[in-house]
C-alpha beads as a LAMMPS data file, in Angstrom:
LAMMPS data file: protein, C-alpha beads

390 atoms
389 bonds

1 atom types
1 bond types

-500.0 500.0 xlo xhi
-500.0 500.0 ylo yhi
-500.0 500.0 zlo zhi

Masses

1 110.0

Atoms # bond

1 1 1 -49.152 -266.277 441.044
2 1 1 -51.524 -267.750 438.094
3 1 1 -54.608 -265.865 439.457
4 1 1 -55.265 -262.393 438.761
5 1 1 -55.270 -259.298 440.590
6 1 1 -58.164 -257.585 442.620
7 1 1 -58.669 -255.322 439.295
8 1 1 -59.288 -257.768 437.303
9 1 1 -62.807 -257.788 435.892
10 1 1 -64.096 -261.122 433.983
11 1 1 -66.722 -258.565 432.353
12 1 1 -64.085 -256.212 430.589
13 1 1 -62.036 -258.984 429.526
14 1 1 -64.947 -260.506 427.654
15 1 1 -65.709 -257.621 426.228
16 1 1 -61.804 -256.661 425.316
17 1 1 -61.956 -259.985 423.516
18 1 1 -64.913 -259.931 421.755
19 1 1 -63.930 -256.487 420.598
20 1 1 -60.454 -257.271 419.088
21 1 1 -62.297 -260.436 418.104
22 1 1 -64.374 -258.500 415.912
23 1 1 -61.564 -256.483 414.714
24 1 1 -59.894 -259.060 412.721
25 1 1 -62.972 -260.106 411.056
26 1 1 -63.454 -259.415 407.694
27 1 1 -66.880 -257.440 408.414
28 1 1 -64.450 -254.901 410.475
29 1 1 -62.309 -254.310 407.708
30 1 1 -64.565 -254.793 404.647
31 1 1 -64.318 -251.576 402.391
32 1 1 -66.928 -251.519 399.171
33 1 1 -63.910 -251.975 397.225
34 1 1 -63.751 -255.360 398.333
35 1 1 -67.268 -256.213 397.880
36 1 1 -66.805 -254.558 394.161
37 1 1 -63.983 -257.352 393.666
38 1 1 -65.716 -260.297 395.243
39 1 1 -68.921 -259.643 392.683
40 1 1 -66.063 -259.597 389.789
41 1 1 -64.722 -263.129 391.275
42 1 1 -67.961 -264.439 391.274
43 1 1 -68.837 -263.438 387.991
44 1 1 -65.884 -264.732 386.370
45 1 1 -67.012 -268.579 388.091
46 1 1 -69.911 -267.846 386.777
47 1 1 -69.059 -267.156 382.829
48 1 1 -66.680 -270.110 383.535
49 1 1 -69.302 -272.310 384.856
50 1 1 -72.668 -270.935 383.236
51 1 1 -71.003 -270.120 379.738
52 1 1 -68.247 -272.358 379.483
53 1 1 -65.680 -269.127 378.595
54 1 1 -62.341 -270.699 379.259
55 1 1 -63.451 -272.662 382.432
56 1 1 -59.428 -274.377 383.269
57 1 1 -58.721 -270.519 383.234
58 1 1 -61.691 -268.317 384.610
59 1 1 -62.250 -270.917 387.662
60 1 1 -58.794 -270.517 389.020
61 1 1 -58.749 -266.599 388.639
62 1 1 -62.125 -266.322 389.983
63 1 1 -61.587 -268.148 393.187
64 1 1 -58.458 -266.694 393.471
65 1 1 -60.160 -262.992 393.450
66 1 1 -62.252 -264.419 396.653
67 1 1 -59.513 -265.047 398.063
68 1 1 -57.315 -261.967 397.363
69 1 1 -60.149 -259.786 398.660
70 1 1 -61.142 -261.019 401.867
71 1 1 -60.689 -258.425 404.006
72 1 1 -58.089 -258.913 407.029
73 1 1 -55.653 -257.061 409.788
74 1 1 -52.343 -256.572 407.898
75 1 1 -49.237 -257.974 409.458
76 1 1 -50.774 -261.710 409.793
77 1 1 -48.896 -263.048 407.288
78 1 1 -51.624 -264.354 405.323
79 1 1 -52.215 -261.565 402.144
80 1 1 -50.278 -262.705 398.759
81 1 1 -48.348 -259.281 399.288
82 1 1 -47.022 -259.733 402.449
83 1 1 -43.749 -261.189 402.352
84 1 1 -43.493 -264.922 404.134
85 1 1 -46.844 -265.660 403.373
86 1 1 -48.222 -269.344 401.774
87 1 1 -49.943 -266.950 398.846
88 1 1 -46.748 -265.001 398.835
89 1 1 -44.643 -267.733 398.604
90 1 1 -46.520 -269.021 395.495
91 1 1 -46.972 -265.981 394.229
92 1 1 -43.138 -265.914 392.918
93 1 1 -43.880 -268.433 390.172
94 1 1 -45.752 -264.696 388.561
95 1 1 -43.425 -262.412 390.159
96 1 1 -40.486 -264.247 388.568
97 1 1 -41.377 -265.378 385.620
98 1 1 -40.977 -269.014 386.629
99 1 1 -45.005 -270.494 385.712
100 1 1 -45.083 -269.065 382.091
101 1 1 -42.270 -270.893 380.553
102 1 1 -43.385 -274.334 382.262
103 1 1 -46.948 -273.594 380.701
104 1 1 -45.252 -273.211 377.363
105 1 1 -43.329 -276.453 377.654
106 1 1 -46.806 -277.777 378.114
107 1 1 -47.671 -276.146 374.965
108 1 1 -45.241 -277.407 372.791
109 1 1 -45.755 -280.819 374.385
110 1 1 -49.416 -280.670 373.610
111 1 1 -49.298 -278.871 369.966
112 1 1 -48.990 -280.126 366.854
113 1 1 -46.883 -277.915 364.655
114 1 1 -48.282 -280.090 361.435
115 1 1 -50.929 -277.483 359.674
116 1 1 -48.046 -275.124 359.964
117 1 1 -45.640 -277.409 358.211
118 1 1 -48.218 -278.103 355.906
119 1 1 -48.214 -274.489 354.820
120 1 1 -45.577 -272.669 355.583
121 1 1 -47.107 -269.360 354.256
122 1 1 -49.578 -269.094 357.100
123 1 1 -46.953 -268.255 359.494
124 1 1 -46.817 -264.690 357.859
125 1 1 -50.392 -264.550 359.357
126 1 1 -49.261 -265.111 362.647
127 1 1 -46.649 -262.720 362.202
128 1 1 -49.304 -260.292 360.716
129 1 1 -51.297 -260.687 363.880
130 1 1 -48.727 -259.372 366.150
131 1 1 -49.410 -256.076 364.829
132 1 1 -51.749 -255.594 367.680
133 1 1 -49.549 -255.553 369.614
134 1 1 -46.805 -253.138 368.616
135 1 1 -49.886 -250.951 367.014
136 1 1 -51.201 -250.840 371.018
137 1 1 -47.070 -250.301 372.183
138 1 1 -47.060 -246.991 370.102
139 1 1 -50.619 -245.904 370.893
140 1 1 -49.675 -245.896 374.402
141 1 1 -46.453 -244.271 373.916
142 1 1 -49.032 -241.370 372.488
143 1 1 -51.338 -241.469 375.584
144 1 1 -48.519 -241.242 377.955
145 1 1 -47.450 -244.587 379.338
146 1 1 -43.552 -244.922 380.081
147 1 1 -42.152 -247.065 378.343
148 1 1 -41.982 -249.957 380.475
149 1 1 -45.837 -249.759 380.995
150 1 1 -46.379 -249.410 377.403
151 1 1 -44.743 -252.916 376.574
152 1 1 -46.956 -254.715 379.460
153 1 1 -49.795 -253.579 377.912
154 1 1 -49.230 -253.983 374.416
155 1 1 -48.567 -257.455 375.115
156 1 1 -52.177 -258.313 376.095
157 1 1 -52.390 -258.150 371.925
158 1 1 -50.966 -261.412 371.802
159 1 1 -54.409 -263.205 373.740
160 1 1 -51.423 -265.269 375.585
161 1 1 -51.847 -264.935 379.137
162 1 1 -48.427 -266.684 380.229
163 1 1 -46.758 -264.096 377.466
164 1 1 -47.742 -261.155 379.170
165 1 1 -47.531 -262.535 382.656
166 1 1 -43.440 -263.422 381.806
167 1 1 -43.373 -259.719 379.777
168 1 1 -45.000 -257.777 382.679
169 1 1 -42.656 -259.450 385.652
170 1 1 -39.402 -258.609 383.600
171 1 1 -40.816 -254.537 382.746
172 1 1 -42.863 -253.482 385.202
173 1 1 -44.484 -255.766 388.486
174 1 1 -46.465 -253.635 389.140
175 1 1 -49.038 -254.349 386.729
176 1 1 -48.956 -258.061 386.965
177 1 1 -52.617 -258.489 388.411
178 1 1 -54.057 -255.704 385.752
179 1 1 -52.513 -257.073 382.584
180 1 1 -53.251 -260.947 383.673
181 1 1 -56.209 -260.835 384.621
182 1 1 -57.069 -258.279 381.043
183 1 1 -55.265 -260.780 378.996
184 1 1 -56.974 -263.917 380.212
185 1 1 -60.272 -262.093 380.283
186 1 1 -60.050 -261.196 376.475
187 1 1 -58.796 -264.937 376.034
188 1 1 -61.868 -265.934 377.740
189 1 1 -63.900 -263.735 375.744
190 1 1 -63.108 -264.701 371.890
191 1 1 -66.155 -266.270 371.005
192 1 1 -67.453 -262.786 371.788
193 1 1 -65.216 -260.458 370.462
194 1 1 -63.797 -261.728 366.814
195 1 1 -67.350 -262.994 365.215
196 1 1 -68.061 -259.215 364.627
197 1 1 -64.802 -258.641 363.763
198 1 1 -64.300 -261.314 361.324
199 1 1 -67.599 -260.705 359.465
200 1 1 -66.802 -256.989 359.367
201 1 1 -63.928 -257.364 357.218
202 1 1 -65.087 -260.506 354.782
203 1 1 -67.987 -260.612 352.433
204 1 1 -70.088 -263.871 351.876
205 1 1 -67.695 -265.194 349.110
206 1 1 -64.693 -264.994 350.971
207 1 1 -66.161 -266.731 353.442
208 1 1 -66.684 -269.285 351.805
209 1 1 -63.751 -270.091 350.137
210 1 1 -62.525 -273.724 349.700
211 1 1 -58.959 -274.722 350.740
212 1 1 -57.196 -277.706 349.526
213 1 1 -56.668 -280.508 352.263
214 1 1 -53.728 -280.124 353.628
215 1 1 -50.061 -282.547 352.912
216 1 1 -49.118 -285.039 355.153
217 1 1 -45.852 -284.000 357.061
218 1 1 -43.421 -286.379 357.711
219 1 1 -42.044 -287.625 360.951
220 1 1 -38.655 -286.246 360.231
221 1 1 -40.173 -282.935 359.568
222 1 1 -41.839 -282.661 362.723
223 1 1 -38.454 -284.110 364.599
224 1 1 -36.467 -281.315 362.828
225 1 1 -38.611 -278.332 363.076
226 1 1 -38.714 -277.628 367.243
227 1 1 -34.722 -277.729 366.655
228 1 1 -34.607 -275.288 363.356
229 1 1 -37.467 -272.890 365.082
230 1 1 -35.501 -272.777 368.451
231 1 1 -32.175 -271.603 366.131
232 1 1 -34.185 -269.759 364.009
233 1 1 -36.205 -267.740 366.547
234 1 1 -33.647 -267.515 369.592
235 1 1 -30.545 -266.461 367.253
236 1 1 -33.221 -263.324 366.528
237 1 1 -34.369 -262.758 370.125
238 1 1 -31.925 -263.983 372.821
239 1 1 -34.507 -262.927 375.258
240 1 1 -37.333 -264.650 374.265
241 1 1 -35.037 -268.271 375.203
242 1 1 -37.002 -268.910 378.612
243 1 1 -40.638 -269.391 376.328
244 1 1 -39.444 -270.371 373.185
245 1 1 -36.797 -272.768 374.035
246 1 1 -39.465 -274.494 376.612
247 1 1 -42.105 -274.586 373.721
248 1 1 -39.668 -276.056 371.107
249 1 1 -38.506 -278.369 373.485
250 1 1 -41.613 -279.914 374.530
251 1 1 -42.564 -280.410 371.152
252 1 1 -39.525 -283.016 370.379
253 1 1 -40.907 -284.705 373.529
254 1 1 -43.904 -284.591 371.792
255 1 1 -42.031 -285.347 367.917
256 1 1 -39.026 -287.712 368.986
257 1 1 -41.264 -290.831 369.633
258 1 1 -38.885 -291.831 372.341
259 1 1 -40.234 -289.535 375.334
260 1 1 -43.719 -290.501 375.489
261 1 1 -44.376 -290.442 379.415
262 1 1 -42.124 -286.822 379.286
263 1 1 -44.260 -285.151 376.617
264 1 1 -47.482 -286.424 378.562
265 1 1 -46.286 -285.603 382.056
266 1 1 -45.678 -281.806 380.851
267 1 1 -48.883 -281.349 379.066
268 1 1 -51.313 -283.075 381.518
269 1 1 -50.503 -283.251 384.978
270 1 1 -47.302 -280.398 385.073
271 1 1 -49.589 -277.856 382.659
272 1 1 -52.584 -278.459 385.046
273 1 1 -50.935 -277.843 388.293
274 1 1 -48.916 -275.117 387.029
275 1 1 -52.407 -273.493 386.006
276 1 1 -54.235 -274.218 388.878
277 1 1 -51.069 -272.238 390.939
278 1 1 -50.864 -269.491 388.039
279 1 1 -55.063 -268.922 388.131
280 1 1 -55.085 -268.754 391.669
281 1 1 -52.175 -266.546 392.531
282 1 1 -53.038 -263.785 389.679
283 1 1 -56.256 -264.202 391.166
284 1 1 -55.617 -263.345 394.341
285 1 1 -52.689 -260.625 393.366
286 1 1 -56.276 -258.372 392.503
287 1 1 -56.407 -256.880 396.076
288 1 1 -58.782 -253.655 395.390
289 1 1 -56.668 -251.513 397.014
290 1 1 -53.780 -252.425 393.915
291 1 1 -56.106 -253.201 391.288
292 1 1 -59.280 -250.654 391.181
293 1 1 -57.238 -247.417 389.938
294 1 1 -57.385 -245.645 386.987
295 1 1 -54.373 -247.301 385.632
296 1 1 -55.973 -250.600 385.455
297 1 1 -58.865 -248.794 383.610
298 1 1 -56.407 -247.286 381.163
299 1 1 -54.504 -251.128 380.927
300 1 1 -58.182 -252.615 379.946
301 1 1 -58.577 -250.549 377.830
302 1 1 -55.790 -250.469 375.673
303 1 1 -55.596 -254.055 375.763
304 1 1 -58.693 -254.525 374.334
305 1 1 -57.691 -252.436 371.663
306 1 1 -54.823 -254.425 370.866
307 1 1 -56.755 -257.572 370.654
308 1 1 -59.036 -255.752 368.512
309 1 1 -55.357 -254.835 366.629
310 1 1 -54.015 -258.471 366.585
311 1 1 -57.322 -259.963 365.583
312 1 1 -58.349 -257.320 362.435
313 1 1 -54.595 -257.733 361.550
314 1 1 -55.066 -261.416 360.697
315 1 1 -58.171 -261.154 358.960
316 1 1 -56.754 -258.299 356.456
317 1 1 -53.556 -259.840 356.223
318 1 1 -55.394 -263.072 353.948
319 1 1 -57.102 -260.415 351.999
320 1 1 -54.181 -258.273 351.123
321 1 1 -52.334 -262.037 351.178
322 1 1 -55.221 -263.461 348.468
323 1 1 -54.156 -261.101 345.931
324 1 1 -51.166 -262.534 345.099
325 1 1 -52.254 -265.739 344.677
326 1 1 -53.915 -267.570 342.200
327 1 1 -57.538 -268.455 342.255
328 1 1 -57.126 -272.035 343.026
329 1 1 -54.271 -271.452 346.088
330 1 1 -56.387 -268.162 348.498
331 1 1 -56.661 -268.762 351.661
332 1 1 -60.119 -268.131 353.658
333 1 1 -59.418 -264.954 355.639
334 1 1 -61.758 -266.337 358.494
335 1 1 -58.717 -268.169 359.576
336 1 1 -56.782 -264.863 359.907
337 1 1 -58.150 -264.486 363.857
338 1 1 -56.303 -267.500 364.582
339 1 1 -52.892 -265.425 364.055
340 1 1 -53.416 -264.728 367.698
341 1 1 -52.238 -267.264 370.427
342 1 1 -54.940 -268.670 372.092
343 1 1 -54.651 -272.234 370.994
344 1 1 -56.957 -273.967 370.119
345 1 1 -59.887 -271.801 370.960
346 1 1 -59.343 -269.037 367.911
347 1 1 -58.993 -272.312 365.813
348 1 1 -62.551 -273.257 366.525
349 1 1 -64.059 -269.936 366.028
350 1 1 -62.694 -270.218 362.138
351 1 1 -63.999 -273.600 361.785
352 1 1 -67.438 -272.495 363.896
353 1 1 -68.050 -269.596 361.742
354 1 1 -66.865 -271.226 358.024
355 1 1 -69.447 -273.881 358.941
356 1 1 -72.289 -271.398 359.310
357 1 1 -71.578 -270.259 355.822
358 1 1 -71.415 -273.471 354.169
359 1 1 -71.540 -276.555 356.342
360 1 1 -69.097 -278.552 354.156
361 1 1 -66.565 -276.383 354.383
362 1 1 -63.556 -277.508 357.446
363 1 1 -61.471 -274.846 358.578
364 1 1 -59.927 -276.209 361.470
365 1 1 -56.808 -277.674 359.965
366 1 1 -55.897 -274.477 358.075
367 1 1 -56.643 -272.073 361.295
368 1 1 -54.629 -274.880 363.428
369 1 1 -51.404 -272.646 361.020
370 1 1 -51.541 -269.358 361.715
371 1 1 -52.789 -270.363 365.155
372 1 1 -49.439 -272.334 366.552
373 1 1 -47.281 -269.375 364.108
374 1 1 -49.471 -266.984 366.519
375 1 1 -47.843 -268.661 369.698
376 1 1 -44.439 -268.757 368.177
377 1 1 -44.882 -264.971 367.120
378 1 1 -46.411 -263.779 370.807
379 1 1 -43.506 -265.107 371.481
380 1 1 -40.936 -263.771 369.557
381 1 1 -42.899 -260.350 370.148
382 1 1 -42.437 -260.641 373.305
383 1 1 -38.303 -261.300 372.881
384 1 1 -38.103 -257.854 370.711
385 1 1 -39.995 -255.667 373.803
386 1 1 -37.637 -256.773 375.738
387 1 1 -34.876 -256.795 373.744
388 1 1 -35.109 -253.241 373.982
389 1 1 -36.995 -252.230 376.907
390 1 1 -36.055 -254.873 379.397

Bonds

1 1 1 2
2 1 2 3
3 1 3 4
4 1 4 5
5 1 5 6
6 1 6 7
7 1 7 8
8 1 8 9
9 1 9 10
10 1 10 11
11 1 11 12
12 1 12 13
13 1 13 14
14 1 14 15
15 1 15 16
16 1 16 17
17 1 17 18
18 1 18 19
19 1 19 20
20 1 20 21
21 1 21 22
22 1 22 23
23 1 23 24
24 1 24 25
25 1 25 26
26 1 26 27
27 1 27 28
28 1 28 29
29 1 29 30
30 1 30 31
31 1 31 32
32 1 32 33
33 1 33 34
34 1 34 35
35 1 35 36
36 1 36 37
37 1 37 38
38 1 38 39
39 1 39 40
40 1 40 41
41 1 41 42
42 1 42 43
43 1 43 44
44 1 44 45
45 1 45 46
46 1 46 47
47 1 47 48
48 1 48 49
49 1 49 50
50 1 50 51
51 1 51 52
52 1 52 53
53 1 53 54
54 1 54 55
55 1 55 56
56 1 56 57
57 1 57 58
58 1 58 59
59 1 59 60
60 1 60 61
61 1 61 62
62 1 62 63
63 1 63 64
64 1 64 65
65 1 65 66
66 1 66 67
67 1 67 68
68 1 68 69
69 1 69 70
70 1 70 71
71 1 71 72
72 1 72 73
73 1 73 74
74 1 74 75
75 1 75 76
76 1 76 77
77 1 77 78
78 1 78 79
79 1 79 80
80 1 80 81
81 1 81 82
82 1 82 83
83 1 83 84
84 1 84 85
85 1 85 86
86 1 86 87
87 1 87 88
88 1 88 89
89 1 89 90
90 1 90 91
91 1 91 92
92 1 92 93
93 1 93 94
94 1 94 95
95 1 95 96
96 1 96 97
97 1 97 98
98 1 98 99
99 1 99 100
100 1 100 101
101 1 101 102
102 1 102 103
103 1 103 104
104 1 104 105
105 1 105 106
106 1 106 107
107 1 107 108
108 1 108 109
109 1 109 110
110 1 110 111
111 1 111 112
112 1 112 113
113 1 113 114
114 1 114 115
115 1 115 116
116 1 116 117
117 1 117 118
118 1 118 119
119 1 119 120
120 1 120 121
121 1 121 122
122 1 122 123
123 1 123 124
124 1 124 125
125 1 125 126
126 1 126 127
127 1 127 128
128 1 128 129
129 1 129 130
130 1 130 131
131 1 131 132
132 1 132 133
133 1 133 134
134 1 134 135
135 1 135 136
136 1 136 137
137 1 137 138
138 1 138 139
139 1 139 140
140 1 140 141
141 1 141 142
142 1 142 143
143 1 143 144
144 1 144 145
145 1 145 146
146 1 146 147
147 1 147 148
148 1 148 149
149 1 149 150
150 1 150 151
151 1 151 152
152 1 152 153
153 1 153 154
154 1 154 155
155 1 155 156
156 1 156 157
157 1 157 158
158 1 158 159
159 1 159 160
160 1 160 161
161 1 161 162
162 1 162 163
163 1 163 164
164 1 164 165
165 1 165 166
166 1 166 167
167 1 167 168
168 1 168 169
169 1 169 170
170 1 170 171
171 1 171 172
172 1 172 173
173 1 173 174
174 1 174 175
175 1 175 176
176 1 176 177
177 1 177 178
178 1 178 179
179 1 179 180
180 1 180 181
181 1 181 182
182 1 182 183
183 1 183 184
184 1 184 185
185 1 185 186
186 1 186 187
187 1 187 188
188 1 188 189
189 1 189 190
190 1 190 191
191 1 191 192
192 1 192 193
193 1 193 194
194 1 194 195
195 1 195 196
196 1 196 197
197 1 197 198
198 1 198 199
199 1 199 200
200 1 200 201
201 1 201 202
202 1 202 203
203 1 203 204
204 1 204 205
205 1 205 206
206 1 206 207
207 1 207 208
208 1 208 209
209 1 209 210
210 1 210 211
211 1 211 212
212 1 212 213
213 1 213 214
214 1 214 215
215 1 215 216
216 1 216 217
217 1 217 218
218 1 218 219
219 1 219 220
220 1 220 221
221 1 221 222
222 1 222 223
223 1 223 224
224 1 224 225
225 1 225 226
226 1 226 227
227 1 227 228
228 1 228 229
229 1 229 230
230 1 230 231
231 1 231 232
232 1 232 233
233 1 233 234
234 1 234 235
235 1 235 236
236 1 236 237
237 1 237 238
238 1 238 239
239 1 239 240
240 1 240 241
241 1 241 242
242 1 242 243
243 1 243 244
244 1 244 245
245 1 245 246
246 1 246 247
247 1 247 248
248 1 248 249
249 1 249 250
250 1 250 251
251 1 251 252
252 1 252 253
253 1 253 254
254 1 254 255
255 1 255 256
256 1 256 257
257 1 257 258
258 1 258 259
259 1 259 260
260 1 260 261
261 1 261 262
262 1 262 263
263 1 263 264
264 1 264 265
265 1 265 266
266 1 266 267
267 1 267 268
268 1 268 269
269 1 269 270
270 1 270 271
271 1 271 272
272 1 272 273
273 1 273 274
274 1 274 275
275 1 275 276
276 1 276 277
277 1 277 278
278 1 278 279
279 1 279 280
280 1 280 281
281 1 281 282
282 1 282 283
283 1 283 284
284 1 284 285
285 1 285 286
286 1 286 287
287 1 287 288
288 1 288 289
289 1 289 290
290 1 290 291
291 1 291 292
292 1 292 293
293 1 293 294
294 1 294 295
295 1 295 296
296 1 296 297
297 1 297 298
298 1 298 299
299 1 299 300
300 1 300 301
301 1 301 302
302 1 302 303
303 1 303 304
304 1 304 305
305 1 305 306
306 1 306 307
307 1 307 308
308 1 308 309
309 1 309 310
310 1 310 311
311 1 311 312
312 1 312 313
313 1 313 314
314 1 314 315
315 1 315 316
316 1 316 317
317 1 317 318
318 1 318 319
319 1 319 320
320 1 320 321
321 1 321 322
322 1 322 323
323 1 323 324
324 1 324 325
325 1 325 326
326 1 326 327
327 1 327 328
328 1 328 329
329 1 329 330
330 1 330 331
331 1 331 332
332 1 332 333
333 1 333 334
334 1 334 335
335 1 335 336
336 1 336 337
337 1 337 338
338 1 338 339
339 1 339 340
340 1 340 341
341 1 341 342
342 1 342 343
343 1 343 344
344 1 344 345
345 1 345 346
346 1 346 347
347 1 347 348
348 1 348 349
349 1 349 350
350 1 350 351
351 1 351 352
352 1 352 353
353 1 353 354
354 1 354 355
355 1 355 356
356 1 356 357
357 1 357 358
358 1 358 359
359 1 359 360
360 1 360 361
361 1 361 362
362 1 362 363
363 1 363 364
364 1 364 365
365 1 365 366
366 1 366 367
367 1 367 368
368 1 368 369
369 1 369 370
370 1 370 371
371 1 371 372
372 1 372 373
373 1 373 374
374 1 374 375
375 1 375 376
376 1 376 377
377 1 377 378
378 1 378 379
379 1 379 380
380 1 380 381
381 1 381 382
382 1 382 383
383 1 383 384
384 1 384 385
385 1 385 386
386 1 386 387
387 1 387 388
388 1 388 389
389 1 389 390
């Protein structure tokens, strides 16, 4: 029979539904962790928005913290942890390592290795810069960190969120959302954090140092360069093939003249959806009940200090650099901060902050050096962690 029973009460079954109605709400489950997590989302879209701090990244991760921390009944297949889930399923472009090298082959495709070429010499600023982050490796060796851990967080250093994304998923998983979210954040953050730093270490003459204009490079440099740096770099570090073989070879898409539509489909529309999935899945993979721990404290912390590292590295690396050189050929140590890899944001901070000190004086070109040498050298940092830790 389709009708019910004499016990059957219309009342109780109302209220049996409403009730397990309002169990699966998020109000039900809510926990003040979550509402601590949403605030962080929303501030994040609002620096992005508001401020302008790295909007292509802070937009993604933002929404994507909204979305991680909407509270729900576990077991419906709809939280980026539980396994069979759309945000799960997406989620293995982090957990694997298979977004990062794609947004490198955007890189390359995008990036033009010519300031570098220029002036070969500036790549031992980028080189310099990665001091952060095997300064921040040993420090937290010191505090305690295994191993593994150490080498996810040291890599924050770098400011190259797709660096320590691929790092983290080889050594540790664990710490994906934590270190992603810290190294995009101090990305985000440059205009803020290596002003100080910069003017700290330089006095108002150094500043304000002259560089000549730099050579034209030929085409045939440019064609032959992704191919020597991919030998060059990969005979060194095996491990680091999956980022630096996808920069080099977008940039002879870029270089070879013969792959134009290539080189723009992988930096424009392949970078941008690849960004859009990587913002909004480490976004969402900062569920407070993972992410608000004393670890992550400890992992912000540390990689702020390695920024700090990476970014004072550069600077003193010119000065110490300048001394060997003749009065005619030093280099303006406000371009050191571009050893790091965020491209071309630390580029424009140089340039920003030359032009305060005398408004004829260009920077850009010369930072553009040390600045590609600093993804190339993330990179290759990167290879050597785990080299020996992976």
């Amino acid at each position: 029979m389709i009708l019910a029973d004499s016990t059957y009460s219309f009342g109780e079954f109302m209220m049996q539904t409403i009730r397990s109605f309002w169990e699966f709400t998020g109000f039900y489950n809510c926990e003040w962790t979550n509402l601590v997590m949403l605030a962080i989302g929303c501030f994040f879209v609002w620096l992005a928005i508001k401020k302008n701090f790295e909007p292509l990244l802070l937009v993604p991760i933002g929404f994507g913290m909204l979305i991680g921390n909407i509270p729900f009944q576990e077991g419906m297949e709809i939280g980026i942890y539980e396994s069979g889930s759309v945000l799960n399923i997406l989620y293995n472009g982090v957990e694997k390592g298979w977004y990062p090298p794609l947004i490198f082959l955007g890189i390359g495709a995008m990036t033009d290795f010519s300031a570098l070429l220029a002036n070969p010499k500036l790549m031992i600023i980028g080189a310099c810069a990665q001091f952060g982050i095997f300064g921040a490796y040993m420090l937290a060796l010191l505090l305690g960190f295994d191993p593994l851990s150490a080498g996810c967080v040291a890599i924050i250093g770098g400011a190259d969120g797709p660096t320590a994304i691929f790092t983290t998923s080889k050594l540790n998983p664990a710490l994906l959302g934590a270190v992603a979210v810290s190294a995009y954040s101090y990305m985000a953050l440059i205009p803020l954090i290596q002003p100080p730093l910069m003017r700290l270490f330089t006095n108002d003459k150094e500043r304000k140092i002259k560089m000549k204009p730099v050579r034209v490079v030929s085409q045939n440099e440019k064609i032959i360069f992704p191919i020597v740096g991919l030998l060059l770099t990969c005979f060194v570090v095996p491990s680091g093939i999956p980022l630096l073989g996808m920069l080099f070879f977008g940039n002879l898409l870029r270089e070879s003249g013969v792959t134009t539509r290539l080189a723009k489909t992988a930096s424009n529309a392949m970078t941008d959806i690849v960004t859009i999935l990587l913002g909004l899945t480490v976004g969402a993979s900062t569920q407070a009940d993972r992410f608000l721990t004393l670890d992550t404290l400890f992992i912000f912390g540390l990689g702020f200090l390695a920024f700090i590292l990476a970014s004072s590295a550069g600077v003193l690396s010119v000065k110490v650099f300048n001394l060997f050189l003749k009065k005619d050929k030093k280099i303006n140590p406000l371009i050191g901060n571009a050893g790091v890899s965020a491209v071309p944001m630390a580029a424009r901070i140089s340039n920003n902050l030359g032009l305060e000190y005398d408004p004829s004086n260009y920077l850009l070109m010369h930072a553009m050096g040390p600045n590609v040498a600093g993804v190339i050298g993330s990179a290759v940092a990167a290879g050597v962690i785990l080299s020996f830790l992976g």
